[in-house]
ZANUVO-363540 format. One record per residue (C-alpha): x, y, z negated; residue number from 1; residue in one letter. Coordinates in Angstrom, 3 decimals, padded with zeros to 6 digits. Layout:
N
NODE     east    north       up num residu
NODE        X        Y        Z NUM      A
...
***
This chain:
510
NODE     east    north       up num residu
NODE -020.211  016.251  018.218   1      X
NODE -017.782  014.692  015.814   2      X
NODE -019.603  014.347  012.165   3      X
NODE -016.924  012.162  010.331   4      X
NODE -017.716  012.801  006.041   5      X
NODE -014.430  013.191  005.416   6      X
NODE -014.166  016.590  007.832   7      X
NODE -017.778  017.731  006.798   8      X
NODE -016.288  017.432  003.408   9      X
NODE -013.329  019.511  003.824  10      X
NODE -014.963  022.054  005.373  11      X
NODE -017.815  022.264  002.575  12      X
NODE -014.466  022.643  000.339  13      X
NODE -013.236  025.624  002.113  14      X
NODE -016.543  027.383  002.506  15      X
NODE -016.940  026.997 -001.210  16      X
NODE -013.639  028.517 -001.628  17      X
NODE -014.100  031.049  000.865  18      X
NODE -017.493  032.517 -000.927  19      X
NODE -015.869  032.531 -004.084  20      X
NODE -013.231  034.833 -002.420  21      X
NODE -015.672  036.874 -001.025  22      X
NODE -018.148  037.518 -003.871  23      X
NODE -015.457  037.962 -006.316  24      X
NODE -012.676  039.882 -004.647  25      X
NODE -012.740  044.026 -005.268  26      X
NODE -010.637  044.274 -001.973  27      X
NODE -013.054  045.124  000.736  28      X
NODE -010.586  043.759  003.662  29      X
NODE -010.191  040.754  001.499  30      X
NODE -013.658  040.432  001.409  31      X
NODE -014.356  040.780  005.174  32      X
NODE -011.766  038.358  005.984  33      X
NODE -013.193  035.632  003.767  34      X
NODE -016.948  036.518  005.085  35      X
NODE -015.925  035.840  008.855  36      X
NODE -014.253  032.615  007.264  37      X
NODE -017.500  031.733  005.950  38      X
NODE -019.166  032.814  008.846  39      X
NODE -017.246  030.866  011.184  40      X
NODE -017.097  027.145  009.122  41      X
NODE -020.478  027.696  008.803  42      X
NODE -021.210  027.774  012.827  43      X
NODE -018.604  025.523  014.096  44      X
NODE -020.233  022.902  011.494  45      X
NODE -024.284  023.723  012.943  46      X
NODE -027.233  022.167  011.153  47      X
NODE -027.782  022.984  007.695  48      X
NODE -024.226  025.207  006.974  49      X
NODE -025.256  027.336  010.256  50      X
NODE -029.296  027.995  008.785  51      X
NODE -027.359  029.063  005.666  52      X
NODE -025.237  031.840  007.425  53      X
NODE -028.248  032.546  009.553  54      X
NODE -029.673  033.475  006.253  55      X
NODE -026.783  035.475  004.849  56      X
NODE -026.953  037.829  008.398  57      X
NODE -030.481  038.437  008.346  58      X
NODE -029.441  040.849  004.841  59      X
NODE -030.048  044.120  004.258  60      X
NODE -025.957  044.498  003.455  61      X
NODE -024.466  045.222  006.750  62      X
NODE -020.748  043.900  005.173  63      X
NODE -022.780  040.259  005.787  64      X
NODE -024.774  041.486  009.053  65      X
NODE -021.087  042.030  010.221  66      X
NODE -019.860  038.578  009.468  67      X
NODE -022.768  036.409  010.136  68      X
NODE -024.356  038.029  013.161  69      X
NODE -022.976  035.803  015.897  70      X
NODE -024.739  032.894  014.027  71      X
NODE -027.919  034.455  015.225  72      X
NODE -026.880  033.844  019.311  73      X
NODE -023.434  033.303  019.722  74      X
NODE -022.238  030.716  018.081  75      X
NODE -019.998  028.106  020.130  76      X
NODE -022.989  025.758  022.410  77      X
NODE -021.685  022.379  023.695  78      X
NODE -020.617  022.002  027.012  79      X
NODE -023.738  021.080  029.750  80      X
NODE -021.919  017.974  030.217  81      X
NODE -022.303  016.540  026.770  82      X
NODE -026.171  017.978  027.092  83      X
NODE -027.236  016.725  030.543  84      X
NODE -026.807  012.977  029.632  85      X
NODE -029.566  013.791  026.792  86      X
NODE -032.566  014.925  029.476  87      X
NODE -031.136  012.036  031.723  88      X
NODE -032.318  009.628  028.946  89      X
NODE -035.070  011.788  028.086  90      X
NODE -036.887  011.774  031.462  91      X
NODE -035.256  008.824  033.446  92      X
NODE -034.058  011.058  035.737  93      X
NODE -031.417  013.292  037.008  94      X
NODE -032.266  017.271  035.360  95      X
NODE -031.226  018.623  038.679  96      X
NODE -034.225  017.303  040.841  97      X
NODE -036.644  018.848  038.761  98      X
NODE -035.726  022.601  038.735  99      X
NODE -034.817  024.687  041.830 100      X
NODE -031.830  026.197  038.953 101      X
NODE -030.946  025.282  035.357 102      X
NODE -028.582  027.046  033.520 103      X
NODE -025.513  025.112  032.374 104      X
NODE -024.404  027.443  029.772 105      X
NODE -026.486  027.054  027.090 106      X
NODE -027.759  029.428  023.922 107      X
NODE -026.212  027.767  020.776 108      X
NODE -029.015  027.124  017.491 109      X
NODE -027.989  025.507  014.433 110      X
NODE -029.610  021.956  015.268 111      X
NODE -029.928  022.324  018.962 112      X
NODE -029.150  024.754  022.128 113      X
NODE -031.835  026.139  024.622 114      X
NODE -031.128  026.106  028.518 115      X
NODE -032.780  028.256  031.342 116      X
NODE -034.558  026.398  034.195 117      X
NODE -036.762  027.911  036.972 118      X
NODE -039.626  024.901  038.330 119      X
NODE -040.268  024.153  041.616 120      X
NODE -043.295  026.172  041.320 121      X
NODE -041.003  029.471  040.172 122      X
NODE -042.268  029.068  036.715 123      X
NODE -039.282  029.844  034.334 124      X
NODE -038.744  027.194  031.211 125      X
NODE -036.808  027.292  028.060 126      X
NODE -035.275  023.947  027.343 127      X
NODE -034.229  023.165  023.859 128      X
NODE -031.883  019.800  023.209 129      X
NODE -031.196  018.637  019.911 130      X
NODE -027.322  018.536  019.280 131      X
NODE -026.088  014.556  019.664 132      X
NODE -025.464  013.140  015.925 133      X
NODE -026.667  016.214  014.437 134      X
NODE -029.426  013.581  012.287 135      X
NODE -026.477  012.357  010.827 136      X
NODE -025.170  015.542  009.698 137      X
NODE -028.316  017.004  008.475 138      X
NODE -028.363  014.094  006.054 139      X
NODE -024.738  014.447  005.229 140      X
NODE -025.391  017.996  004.245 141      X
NODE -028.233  017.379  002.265 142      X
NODE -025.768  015.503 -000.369 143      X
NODE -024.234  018.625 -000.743 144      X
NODE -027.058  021.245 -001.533 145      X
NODE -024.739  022.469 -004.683 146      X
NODE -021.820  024.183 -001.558 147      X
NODE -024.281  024.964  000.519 148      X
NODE -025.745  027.593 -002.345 149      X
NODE -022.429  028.879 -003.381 150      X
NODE -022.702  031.762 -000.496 151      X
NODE -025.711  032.568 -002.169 152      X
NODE -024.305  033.073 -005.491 153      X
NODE -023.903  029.137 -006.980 154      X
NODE -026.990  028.296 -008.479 155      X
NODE -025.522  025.498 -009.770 156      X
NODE -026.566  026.001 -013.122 157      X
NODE -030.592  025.053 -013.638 158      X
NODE -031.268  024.520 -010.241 159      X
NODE -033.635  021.795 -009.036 160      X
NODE -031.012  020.408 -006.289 161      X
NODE -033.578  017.689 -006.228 162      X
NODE -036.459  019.593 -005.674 163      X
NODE -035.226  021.646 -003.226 164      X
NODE -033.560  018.761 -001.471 165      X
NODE -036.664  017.053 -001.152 166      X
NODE -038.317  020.232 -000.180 167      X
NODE -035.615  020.598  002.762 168      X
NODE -035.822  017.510  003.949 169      X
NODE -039.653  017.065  004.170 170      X
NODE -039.136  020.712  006.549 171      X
NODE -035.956  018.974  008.306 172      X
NODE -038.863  016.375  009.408 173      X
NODE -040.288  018.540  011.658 174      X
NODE -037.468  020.457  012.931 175      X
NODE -035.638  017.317  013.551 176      X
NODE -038.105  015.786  015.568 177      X
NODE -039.398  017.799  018.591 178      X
NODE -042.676  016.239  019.177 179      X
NODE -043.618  017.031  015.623 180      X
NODE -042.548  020.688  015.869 181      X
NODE -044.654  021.079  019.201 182      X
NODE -047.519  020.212  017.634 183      X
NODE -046.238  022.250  014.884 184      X
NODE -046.346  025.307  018.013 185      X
NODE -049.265  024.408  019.423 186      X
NODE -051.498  024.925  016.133 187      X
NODE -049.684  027.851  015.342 188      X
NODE -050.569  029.130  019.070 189      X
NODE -054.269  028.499  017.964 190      X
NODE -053.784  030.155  014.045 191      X
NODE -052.004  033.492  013.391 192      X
NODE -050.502  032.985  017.390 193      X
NODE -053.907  034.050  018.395 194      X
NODE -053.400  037.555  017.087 195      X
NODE -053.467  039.976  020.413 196      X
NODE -049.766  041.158  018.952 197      X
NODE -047.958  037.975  018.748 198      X
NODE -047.161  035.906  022.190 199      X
NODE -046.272  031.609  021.361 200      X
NODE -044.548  030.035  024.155 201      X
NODE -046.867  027.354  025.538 202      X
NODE -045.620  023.708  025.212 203      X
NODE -044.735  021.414  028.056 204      X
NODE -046.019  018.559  026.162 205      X
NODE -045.235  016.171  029.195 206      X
NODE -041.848  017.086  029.458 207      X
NODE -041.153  017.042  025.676 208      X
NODE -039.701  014.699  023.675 209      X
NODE -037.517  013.573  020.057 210      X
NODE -034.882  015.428  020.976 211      X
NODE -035.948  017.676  023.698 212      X
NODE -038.781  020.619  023.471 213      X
NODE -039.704  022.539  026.725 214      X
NODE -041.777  025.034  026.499 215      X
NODE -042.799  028.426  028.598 216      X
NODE -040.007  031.116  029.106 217      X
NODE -040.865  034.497  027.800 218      X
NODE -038.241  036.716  026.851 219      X
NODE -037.955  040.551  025.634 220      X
NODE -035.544  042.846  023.871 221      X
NODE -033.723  041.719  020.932 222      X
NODE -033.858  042.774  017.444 223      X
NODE -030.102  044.862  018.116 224      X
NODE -032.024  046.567  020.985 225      X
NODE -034.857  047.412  019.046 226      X
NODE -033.029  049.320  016.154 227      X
NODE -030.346  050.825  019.451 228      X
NODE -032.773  052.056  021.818 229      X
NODE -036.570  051.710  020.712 230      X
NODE -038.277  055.693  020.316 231      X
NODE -039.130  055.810  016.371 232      X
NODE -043.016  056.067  017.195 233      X
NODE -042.902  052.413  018.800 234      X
NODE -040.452  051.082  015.835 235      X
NODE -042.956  052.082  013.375 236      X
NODE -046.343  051.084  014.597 237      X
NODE -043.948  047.326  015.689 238      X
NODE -043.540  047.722  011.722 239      X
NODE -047.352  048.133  010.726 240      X
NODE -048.419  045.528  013.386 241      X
NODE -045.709  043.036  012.051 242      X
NODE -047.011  043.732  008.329 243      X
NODE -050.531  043.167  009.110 244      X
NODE -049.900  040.238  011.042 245      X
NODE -047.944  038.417  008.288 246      X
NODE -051.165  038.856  006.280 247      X
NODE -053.240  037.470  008.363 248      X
NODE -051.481  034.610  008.863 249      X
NODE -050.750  034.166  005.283 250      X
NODE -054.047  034.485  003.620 251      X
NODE -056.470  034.184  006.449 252      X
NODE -054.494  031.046  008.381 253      X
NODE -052.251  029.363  005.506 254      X
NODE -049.284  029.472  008.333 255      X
NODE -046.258  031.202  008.300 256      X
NODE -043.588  031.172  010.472 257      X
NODE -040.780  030.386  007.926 258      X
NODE -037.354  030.838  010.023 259      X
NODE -038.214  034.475  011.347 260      X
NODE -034.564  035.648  011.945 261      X
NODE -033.791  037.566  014.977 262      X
NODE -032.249  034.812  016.845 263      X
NODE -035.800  033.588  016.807 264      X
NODE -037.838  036.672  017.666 265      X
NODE -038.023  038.773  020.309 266      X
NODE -039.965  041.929  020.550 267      X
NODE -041.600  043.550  024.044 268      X
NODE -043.030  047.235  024.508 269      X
NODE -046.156  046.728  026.793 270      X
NODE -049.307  049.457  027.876 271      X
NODE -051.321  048.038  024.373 272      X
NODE -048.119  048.797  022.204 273      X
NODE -045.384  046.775  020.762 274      X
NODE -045.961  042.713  020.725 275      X
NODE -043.635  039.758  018.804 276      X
NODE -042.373  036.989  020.735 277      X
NODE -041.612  033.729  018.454 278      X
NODE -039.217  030.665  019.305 279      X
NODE -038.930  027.729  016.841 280      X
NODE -041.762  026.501  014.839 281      X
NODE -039.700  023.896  013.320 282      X
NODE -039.758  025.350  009.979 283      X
NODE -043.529  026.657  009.320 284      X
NODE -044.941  027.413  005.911 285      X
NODE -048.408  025.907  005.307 286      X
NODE -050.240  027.181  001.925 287      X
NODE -053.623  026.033  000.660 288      X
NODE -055.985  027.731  000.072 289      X
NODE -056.184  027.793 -003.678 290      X
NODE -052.306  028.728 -003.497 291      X
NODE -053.168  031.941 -000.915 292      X
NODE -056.413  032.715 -003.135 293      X
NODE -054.056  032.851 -006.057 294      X
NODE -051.891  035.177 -004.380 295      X
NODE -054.101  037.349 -003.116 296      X
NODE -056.036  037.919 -006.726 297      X
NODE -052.877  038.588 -008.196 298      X
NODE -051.207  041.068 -005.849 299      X
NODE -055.194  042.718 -006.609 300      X
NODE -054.935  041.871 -010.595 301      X
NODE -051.157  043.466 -010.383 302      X
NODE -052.368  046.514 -008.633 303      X
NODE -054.966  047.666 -010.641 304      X
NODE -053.359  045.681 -013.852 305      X
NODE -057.156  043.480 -014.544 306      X
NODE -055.471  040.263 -014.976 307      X
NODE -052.168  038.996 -017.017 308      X
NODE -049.842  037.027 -014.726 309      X
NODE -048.602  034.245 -016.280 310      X
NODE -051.578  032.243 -015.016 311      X
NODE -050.945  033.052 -011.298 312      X
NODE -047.354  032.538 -011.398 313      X
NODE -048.420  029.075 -013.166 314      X
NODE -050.849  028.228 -010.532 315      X
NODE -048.066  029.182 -008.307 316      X
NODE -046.478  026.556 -009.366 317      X
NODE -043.846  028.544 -011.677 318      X
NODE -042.279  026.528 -014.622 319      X
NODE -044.014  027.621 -017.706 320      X
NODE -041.137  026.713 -020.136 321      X
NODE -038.709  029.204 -018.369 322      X
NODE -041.551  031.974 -018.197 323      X
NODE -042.133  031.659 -021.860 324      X
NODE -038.904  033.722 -022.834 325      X
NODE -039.762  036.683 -020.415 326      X
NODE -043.213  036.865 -021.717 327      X
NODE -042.829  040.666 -022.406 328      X
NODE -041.440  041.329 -019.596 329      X
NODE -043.966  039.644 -016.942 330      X
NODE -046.026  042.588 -016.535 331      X
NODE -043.134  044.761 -015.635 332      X
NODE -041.873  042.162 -013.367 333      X
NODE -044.823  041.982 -011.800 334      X
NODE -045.248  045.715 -011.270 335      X
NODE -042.080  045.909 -009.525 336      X
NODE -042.354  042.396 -007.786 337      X
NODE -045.631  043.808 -005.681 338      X
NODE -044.823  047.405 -005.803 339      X
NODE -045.376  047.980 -002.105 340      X
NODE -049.326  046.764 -003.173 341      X
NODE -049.320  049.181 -005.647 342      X
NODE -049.042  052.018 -004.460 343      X
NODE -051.284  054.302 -002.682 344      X
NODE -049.084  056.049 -000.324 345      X
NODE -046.898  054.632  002.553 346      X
NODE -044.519  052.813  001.187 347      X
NODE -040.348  052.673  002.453 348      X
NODE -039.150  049.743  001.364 349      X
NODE -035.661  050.898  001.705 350      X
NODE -036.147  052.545 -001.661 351      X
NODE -037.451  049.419 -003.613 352      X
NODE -034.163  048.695 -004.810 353      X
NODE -035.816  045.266 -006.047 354      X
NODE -032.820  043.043 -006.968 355      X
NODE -031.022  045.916 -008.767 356      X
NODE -034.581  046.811 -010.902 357      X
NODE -034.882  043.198 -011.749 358      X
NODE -031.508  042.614 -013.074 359      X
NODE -032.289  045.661 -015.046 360      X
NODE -035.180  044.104 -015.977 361      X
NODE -034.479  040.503 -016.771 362      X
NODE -030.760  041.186 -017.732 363      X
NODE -029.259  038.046 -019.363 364      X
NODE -032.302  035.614 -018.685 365      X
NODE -032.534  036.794 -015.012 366      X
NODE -031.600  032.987 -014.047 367      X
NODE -034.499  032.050 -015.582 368      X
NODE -036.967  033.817 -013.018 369      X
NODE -034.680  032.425 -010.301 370      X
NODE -034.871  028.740 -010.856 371      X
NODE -038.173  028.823 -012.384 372      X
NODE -040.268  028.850 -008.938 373      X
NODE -041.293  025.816 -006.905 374      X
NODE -039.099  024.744 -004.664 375      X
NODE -041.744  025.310 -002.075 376      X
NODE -041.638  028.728 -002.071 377      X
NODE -038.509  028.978 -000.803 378      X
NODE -040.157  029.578  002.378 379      X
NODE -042.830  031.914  001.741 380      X
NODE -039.717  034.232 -000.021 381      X
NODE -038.005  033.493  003.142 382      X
NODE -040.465  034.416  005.360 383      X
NODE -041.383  037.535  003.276 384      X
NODE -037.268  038.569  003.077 385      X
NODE -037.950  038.411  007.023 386      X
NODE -041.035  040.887  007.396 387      X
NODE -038.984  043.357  004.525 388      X
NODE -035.943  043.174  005.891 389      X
NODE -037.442  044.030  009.918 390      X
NODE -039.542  047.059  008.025 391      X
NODE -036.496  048.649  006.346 392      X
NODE -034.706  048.609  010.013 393      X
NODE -037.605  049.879  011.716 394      X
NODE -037.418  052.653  009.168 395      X
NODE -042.088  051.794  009.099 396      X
NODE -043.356  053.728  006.110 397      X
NODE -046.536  051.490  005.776 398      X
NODE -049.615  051.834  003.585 399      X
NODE -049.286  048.216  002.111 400      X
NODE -052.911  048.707  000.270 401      X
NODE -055.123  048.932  003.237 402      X
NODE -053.870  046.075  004.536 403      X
NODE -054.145  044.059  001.757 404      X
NODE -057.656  045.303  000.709 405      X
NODE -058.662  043.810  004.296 406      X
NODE -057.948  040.264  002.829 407      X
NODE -059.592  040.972 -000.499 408      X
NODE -062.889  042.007  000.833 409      X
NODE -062.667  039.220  003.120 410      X
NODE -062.097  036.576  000.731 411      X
NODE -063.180  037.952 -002.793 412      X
NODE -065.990  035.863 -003.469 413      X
NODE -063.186  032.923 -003.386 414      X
NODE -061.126  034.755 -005.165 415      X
NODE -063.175  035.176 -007.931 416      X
NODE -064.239  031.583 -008.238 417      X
NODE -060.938  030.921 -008.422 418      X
NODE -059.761  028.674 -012.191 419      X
NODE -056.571  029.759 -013.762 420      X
NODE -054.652  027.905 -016.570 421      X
NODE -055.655  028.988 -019.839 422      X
NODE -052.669  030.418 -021.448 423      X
NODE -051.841  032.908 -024.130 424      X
NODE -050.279  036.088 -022.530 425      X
NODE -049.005  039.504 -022.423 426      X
NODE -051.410  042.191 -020.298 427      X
NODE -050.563  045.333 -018.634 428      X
NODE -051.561  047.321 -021.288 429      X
NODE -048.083  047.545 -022.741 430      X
NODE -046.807  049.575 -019.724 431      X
NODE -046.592  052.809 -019.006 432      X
NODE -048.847  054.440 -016.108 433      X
NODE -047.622  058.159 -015.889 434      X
NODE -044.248  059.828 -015.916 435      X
NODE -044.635  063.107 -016.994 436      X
NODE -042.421  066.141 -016.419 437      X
NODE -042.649  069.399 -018.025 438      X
NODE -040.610  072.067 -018.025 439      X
NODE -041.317  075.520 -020.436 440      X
NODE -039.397  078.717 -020.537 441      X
NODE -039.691  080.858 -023.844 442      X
NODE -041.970  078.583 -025.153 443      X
NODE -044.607  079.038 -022.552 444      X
NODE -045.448  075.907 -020.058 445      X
NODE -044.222  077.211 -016.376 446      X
NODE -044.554  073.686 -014.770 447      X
NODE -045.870  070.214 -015.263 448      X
NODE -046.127  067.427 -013.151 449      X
NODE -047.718  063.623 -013.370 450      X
NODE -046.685  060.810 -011.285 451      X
NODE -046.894  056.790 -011.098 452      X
NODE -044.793  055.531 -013.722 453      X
NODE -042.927  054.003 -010.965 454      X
NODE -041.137  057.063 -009.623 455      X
NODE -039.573  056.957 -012.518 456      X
NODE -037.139  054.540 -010.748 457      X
NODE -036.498  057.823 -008.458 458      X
NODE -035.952  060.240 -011.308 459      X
NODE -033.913  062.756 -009.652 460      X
NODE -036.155  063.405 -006.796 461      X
NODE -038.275  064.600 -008.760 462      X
NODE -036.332  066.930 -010.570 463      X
NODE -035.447  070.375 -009.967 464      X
NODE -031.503  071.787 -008.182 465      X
NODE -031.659  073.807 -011.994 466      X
NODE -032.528  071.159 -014.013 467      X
NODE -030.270  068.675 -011.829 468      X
NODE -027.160  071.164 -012.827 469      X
NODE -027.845  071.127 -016.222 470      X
NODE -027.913  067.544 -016.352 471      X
NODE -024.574  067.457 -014.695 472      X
NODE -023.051  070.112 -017.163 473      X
NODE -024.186  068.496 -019.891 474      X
NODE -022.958  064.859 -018.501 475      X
NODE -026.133  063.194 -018.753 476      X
NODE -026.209  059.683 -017.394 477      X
NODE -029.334  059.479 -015.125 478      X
NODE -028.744  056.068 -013.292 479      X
NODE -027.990  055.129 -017.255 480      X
NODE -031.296  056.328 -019.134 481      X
NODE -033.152  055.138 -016.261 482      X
NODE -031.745  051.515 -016.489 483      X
NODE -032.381  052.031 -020.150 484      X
NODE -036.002  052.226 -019.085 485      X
NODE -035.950  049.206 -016.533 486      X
NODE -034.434  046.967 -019.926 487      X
NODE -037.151  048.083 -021.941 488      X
NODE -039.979  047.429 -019.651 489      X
NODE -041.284  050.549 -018.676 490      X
NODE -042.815  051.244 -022.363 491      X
NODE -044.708  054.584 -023.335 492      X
NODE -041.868  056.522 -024.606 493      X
NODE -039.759  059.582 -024.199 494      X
NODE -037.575  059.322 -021.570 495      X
NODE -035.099  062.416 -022.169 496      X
NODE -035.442  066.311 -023.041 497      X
NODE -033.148  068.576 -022.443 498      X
NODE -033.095  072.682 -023.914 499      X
NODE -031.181  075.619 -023.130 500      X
NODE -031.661  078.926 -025.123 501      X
NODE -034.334  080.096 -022.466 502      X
NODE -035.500  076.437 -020.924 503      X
NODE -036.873  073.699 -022.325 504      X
NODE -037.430  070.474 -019.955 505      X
NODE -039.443  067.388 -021.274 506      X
NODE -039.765  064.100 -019.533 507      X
NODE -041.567  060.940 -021.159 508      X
NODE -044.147  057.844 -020.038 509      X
NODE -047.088  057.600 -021.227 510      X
***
């Protein structure tokens, strides 16, 4: 595979120009057309560039499912020729004589392509070889991290290239080197993989090498056949099984599978319900336990508001320096950060709206939040973007509480000997808990309702067809007054009223 600089160079150049196109342009074909662009530089150029676009599909904008999709299984794979000298080396002998049939035509990954073979013995294989040269281009992209997050919105300015270079490369360890990443599979087989739900692929370990990983074949519907033909019953108990696995293995194993795209993943409807298959355990997520016992206490602390959370974003690993400014605002960020916790009902996380709440929130120092966390956790947010992103297309409502209070009672004694920085802070007690609605006619009360504070982010379903009309007569900017809330931080405060001769309609938080 030809990795000359010069060419990786040029291409880096036009996907940079490409994104730019795409983010910026108000023409929607013009913005299509410069996504496949992307799309397609990104795949022909594998490694790190086709991870990237992997990324970009795996959205919950179907404009970038659209143009990144094929990333996920169809991008270009090398011919078997250029492949079959690499298990020649690998084994000292000629591929052919070991399998009664292997599949020439390869499935294309971003640092390596998989093969079908069927053993002597019938048993069916997945063979993954590691692209020739693709080291070198790893490396190559590595020296330009500042492209590679232009699709993503150039974080250019305050980002921690080096920190998340170095995090990159210390994961790029593991996936570039396929005896590390079966031993990488074979302890997650014995962690969260022993969860009766998930099935790991067992490792050949004598067949396995550097550059080539064999391991069992077992293969089910994909995540497009899921969301196509799946009954909704089975999509939503696959949702509640995949969010109380993640869980598990997060706070009770300290593993998480950190590449969880669909390429990845397969799923399989069997007589004991829905069960996750999982390829690729090159890029796996390992948390200690302080760092899981810190997240735990404050998804609790957040819930029931006990605790302020600048010391758990701190222990996190958060810079305290770019926290300082959005003080204020922590508690509110934290609120809608963890509001699937929060909430005792089942939540849909199609109506979290979370990047639109915290721009609201943050407004002009929202860059601050962004580059303030560790590098590290650029794969627990990953994996996490994973599990929401497979919930909203399952369409699982999902009581997120119970299955976090599992973990608490399991681990609360640790959580509670847990030591936090000592800093001064800002508490919950500055938000709002209730929205109120009231509506009287001739002075007398004739309805009043209480919710969480947090439907006040869904307003109008919560409002009547009459009131809804008036508000539309009397050109009343909803979205605007409750953005107006978002920048203030969900404070106590009156929200709007509005009064007709006979009706009077009051809505505050208090």
């Amino acid at each position: 595979m030809p990795v000359e600089s010069i060419r990786r160079t040029w291409n880096y150049a036009q996907i940079a120009k490409d994104s730019v196109k795409a983010r910026w342009t108000n023409d929607e074909k013009a913005k299509q057309a410069a996504q496949k662009l992307v799309a397609q530089r990104l795949g022909k150029m594998r490694g790190l560039p086709q991870k990237v676009g992997q990324m970009m599909a795996f959205s919950a904008d179907p404009s970038k499912q659209d143009a990144f999709g094929d990333l996920y299984e169809s991008a270009d794979p090398l011919p078997w020729s250029t492949m079959r000298p690499i298990l020649q080396a690998a084994w000292e002998v000629d591929p052919e004589t070991l399998f009664q049939e292997i599949d020439p035509n390869g499935k294309a990954a971003s640092l390596g392509q998989v093969h079908a073979a069927t053993m002597q013995d019938s048993r069916k294989l997945a063979i993954k070889i590691q692209y020739p040269g693709i080291h070198d281009a790893v490396m190559a992209d590595l020296s330009a991290i500042g492209w590679l997050s232009k699709p993503f919105g150039d974080l250019a300015g305050g980002f921690d290239r080096e920190g998340y270079r170095h995090t990159i490369l210390e994961g790029l360890k593991t996936e570039l080197d396929y005896r590390q990443e079966a031993d990488a599979q074979l302890a997650f087989a014995n962690g969260p993989g022993q969860s009766p739900w998930v099935m790991v692929p067992q490792v050949d370990r004598e067949l396995s090498s550097e550059n080539v990983l064999v391991s069992e074949w077992i293969d089910g519907d994909t995540w497009q056949e899921v969301q196509s033909h799946w009954p909704q019953e089975a999509k939503s108990e696959l949702g509640r099984r995949l969010l109380f696995w993640f869980l598990e293995s997060l706070f009770d194993h300290g593993q998480l599978h950190a590449d969880l795209h669909p390429g990845n993943v397969r799923f399989l409807r069997t007589p004991d319900g829905p069960k996750i298959v999982l390829y690729d355990f090159g890029s796996v997520y390992q948390m200690s336990s302080d760092e899981r016992l810190t997240l735990l206490r404050f998804i609790q602390a957040t819930s029931d508001q006990s605790e302020a959370p600048l010391p758990f974003l701190v222990a996190l690993g958060f810079r305290h320096d770019l926290l300082e400014p959005l003080a204020a605002r922590l508690p509110a960020l934290s609120r809608v950060l963890l509001e699937p916790f929060c909430v005792e009902h089942p939540y849909d996380t199609k109506q979290w709206r979370l990047s639109e709440r915290l721009n609201d929130l943050l407004g002009n120092e929202r860059m601050n939040f962004r580059i303030a966390g560790a590098p590290k956790l650029v794969y627990l947010l990953r994996s996490f973007h994973a599990m929401i992103t497979y919930l909203g297309g399952l369409d699982a409502k999902i009581l997120w509480c119970r299955a976090q209070q599992i973990h608490v009672w399991k681990h609360r004694q640790a959580m509670e000997q847990l030591v936090l920085p000592s800093l001064p802070t800002q508490d919950y007690q500055t938000l709002a808990k209730h929205l109120k609605v009231q509506v009287l006619r001739d002075g007398q009360l004739k309805a009043s309702v209480t919710l969480a504070a947090a439907a006040i982010d869904r307003l109008e379903k919560f409002l009547d067809d009459e009131t809804l009309r008036r508000i539309d007569e009397e050109r009343i900017d909803l979205v605007e007054i409750v953005r107006d809330v978002r920048r203030k931080g969900y404070v106590p405060g009156n929200v709007f009223e509005l009064t007709d001769p006979q009706r009077e309609v009051k809505v505050w938080l208090e």
